[in-house]
Backbone as a ProteinNet text record, in pm:
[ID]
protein_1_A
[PRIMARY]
XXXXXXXXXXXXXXXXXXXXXXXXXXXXXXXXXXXXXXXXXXXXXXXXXXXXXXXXXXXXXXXXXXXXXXXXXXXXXXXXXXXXXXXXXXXXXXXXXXXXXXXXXXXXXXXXXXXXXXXXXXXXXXXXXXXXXXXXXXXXXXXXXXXXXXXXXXXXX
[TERTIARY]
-1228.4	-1095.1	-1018.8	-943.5	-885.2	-745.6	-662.8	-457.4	-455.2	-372.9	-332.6	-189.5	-100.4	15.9	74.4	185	221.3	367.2	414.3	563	607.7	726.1	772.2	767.8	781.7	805.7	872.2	869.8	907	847	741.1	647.5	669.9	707.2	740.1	609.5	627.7	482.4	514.3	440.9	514.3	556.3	502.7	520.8	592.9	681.7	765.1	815.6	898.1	912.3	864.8	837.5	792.7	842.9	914.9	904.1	810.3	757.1	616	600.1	496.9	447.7	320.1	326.2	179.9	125.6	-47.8	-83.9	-180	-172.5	-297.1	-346.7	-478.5	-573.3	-626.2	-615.3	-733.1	-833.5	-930.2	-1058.5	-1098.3	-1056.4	-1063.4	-1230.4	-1324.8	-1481	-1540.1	-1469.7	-1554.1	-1454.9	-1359.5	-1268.6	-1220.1	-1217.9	-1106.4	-990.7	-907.8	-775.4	-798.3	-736.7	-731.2	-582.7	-492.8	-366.1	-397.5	-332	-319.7	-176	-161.8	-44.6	-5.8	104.6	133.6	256.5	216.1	331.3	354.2	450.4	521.8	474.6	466.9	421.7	330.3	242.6	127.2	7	76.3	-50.5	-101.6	-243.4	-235	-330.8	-294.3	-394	-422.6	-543	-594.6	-639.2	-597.4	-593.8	-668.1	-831.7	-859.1	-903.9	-902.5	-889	-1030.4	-1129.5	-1236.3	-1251.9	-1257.9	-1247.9	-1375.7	-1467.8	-1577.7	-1666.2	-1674.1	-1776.7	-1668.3	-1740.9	-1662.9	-1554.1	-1615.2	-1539	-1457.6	-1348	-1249.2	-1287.6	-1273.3	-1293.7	-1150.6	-1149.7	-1015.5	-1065	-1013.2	-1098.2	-1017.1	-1022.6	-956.1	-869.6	-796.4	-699.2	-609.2	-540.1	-409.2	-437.8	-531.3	-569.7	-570.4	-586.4	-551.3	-394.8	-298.9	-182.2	-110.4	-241.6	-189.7	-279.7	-344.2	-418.4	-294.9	-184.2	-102.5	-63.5	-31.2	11.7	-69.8	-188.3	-311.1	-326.5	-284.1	-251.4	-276.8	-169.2	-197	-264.7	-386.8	-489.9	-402.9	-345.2	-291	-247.1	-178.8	-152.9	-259.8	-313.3	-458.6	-563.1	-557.5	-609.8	-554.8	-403.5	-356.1	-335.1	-360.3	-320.3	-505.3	-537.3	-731.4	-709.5	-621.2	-644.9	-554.1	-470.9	-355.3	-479.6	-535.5	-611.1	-766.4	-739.3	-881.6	-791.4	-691.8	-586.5	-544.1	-543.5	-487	-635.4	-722.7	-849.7	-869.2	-846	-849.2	-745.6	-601.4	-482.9	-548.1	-600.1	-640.7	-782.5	-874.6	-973.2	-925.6	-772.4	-787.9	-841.5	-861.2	-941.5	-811.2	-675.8	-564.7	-590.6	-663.5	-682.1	-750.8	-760	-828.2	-691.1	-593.7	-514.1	-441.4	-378.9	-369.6	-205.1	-132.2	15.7	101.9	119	172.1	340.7	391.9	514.3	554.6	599.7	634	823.5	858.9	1010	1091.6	1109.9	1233.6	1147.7	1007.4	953.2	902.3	905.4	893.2	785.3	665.2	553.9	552.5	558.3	609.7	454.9	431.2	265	291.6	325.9	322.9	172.4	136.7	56.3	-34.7	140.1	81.3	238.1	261	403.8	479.7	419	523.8	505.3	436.9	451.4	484	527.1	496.6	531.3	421.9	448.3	542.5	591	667.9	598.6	584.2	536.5	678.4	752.2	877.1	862.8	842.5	879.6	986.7	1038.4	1166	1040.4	1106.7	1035	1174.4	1120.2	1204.9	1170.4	1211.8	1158.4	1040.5	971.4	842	747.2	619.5	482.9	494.4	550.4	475.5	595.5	586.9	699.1	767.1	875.4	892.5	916.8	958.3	954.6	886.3	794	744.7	736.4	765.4	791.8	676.8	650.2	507.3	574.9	657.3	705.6	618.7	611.6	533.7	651.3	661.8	780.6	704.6	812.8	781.3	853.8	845.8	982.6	1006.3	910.5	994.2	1072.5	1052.7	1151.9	1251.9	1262.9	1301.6	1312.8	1168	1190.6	1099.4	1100.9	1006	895.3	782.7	658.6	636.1	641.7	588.6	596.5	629.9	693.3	676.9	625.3	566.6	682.1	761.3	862.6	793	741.9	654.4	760.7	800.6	921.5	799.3	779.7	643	732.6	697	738.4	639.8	532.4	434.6	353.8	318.5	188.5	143.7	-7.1	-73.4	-228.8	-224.7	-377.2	-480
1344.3	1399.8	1357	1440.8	1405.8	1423.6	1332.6	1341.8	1339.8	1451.3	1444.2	1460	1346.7	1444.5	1410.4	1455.1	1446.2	1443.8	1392	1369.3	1303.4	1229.9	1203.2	1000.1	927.3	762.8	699.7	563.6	471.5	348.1	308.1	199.8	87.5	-35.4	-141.1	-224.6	-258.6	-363.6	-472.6	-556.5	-666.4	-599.6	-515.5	-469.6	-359.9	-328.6	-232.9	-123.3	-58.7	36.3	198.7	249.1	386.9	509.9	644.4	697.5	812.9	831.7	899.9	1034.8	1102.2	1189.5	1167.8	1206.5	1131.9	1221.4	1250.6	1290.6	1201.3	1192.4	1115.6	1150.4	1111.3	1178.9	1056.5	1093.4	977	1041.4	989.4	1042.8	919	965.9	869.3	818.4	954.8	979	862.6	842.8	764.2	671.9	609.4	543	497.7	565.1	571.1	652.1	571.8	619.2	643.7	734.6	792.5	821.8	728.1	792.6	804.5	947.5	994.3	976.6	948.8	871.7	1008.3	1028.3	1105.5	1026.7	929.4	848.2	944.3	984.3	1041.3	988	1064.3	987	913.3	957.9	825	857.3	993.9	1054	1025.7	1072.7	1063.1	911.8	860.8	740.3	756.8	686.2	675.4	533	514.9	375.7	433.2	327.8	398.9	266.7	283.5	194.5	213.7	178.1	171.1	35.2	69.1	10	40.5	108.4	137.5	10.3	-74.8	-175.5	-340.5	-421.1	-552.4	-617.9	-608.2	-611.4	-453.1	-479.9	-381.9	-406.8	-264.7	-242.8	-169.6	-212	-144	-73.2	35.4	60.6	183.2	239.8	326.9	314	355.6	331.4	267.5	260.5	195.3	101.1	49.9	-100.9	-204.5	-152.1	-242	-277.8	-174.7	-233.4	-314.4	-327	-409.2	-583.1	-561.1	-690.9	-783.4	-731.3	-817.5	-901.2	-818.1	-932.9	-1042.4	-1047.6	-1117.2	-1242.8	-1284.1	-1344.8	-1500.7	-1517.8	-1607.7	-1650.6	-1729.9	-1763.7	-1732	-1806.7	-1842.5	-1697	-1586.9	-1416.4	-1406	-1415	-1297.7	-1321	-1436	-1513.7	-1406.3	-1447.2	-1376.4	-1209.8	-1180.7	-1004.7	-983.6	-1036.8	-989.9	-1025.4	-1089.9	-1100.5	-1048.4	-970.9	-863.3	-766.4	-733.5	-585.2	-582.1	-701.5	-743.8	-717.4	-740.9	-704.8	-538.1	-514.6	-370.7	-248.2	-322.5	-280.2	-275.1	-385.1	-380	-274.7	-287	-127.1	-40	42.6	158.4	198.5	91.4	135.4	151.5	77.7	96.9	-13.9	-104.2	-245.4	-362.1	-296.8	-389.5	-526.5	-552.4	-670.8	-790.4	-760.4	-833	-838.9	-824.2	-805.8	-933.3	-1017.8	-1124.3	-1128	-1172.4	-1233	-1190.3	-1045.4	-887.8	-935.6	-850.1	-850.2	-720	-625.6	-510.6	-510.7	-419.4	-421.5	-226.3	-183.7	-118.2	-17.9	31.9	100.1	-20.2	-117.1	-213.4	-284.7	-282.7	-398.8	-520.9	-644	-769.5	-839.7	-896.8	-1010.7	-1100	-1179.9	-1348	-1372.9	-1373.1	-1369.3	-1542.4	-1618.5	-1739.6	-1780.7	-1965.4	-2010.9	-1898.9	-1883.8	-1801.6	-1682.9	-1613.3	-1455.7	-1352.1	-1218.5	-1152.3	-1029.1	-948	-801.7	-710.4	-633.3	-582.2	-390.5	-366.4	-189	-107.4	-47.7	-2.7	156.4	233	372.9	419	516.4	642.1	725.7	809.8	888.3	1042.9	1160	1265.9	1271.5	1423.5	1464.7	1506.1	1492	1553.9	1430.6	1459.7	1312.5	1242.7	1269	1181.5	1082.2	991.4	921	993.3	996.8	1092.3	1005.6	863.3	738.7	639.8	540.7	443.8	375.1	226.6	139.1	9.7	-33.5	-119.7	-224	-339.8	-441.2	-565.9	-650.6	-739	-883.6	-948.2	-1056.1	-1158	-1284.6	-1394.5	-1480.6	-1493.2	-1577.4	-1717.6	-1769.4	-1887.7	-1869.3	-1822.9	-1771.4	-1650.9	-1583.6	-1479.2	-1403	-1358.4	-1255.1	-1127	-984.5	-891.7	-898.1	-895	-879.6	-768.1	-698.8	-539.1	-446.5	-324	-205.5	-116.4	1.5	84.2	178.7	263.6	345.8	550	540.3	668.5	814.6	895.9	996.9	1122.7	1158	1234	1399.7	1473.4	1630.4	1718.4	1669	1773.9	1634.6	1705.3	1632	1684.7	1692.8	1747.2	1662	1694.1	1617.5	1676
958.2	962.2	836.9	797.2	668	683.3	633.2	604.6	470.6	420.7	308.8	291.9	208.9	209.1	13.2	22.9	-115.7	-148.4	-201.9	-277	-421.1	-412.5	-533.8	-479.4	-601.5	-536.7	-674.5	-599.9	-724.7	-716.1	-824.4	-817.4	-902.2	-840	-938.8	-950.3	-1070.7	-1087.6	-1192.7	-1214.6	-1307.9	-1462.7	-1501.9	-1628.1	-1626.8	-1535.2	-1577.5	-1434.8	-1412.6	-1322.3	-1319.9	-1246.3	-1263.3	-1167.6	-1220.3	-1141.3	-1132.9	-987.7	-999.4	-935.6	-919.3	-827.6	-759.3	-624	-580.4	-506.4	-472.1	-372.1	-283.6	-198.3	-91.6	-54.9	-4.1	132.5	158.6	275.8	354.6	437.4	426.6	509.9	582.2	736.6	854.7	859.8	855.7	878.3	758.7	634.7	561.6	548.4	610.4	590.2	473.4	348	227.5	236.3	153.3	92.1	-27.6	-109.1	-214.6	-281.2	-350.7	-382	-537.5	-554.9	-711.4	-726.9	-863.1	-907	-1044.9	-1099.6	-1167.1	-1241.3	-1391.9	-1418.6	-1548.1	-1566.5	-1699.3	-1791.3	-1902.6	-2034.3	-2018.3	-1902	-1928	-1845.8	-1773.7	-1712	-1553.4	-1502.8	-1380.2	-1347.4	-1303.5	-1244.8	-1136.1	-1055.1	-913.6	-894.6	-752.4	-653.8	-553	-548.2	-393.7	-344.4	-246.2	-112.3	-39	-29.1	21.4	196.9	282.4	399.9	486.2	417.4	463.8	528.9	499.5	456.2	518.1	568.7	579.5	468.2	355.5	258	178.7	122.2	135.6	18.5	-56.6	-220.4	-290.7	-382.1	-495.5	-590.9	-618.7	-754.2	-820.9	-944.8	-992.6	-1125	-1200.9	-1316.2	-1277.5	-1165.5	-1095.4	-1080.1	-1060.8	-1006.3	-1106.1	-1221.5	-1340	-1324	-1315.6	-1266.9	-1157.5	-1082.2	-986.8	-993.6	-1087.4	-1082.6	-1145.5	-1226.4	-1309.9	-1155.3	-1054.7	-967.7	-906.9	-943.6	-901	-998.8	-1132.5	-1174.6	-1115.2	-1037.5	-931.4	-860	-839.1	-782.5	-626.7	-566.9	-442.9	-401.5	-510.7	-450.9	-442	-558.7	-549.9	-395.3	-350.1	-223.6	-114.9	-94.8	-27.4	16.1	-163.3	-145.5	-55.9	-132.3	-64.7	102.2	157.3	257	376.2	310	308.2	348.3	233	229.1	328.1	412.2	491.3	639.4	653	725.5	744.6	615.2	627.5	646.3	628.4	714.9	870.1	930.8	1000.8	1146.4	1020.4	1100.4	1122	998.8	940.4	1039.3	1077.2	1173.5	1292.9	1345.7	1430.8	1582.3	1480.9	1555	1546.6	1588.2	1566	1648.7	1752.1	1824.1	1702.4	1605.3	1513.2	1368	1406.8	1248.6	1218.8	1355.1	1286.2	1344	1272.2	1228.9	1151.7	1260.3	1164.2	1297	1238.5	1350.3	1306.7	1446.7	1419.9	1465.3	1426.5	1482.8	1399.1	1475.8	1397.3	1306.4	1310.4	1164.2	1099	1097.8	982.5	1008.2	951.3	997.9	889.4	911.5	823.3	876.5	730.1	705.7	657.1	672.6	605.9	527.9	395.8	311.7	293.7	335.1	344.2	274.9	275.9	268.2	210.1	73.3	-41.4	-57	24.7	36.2	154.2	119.3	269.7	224.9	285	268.8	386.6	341.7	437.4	401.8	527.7	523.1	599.1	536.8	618.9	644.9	761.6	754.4	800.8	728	785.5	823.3	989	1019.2	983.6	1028.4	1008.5	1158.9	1197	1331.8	1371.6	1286.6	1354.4	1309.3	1296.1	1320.1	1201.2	1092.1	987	938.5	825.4	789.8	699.6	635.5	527.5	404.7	458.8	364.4	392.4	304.2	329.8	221.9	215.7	123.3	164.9	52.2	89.8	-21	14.1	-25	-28.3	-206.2	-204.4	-261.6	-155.6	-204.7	-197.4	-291.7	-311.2	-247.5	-104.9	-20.8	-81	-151.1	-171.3	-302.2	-414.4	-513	-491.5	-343.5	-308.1	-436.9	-441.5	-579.3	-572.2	-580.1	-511.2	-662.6	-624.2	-681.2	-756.3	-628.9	-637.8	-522.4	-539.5	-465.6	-505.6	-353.9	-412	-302.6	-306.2	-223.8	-221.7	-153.1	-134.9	-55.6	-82.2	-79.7	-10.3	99.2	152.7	121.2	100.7	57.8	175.4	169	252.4	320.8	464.3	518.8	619.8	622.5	685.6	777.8	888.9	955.4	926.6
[MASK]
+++++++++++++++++++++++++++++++++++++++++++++++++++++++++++++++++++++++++++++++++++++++++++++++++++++++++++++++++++++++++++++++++++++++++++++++++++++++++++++

């Protein structure tokens, strides 16, 4: 089964801000994500998300931009174990995710002392979100990492 949807966002990363165009699909049957990225002046990049397998894979042009936040032995620990987590949503096997707290649209991960991701959706009226923000903070410097604010235009199952 495949979701695809598509809109406009705004992606922060350590080197700079972006505003973008994106399309996604996910294919439930082989369990990847696929987001295409559309940064001005700089062209289209891709982030895919591989969840197939025990270990979760990254891979694509985008992912170079996100390693700047990896930097950090102690993030980089944590984001990998974020994304061993966010495997486990995505299958569907939530009895295994851990030390998520839901409230309000908002699912919150404590990364470990000095981090925590926050996943926030606006829904519209009908099934899908029409906003979703995937927040990467640094609680003990209260300082945001990285943010990715996704603006949905179309979506489809």
């Amino acid at each position: 089964m495949l979701s695809a949807a598509n809109g406009k966002g705004r992606i922060t990363v350590p080197e700079g801000r972006y505003v973008v165009s994106y399309e996604s699909l996910r294919n439930k049957k082989e369990n990847n994500w696929i987001l295409a990225i559309n940064i001005p002046l700089k062209g289209e990049e891709l982030l895919k998300f591989d969840y197939s397998k025990e270990k979760v894979k990254l891979s694509g042009s985008f992912t170079k931009r996100l390693m700047g936040i990896q930097r950090d032995r102690k993030l980089k620990l944590a984001f990998g174990h974020f994304l061993q987590k966010l495997r486990f949503l995505l299958t569907e096997t939530n009895d295994r995710v851990g030390h998520w707290a839901l409230e309000k649209n908002v699912l919150t991960f404590n990364l470990s002392n000095n981090y925590q991701i926050k996943v926030e959706g606006q829904r519209d009226n009908g099934s899908h979100f029409e906003r979703v923000n995937f927040l990467l903070s640094d609680i003990q410097n209260q300082k945001l990492v990285t943010s990715f604010e996704l603006f949905t235009s179309n979506c489809s199952q």
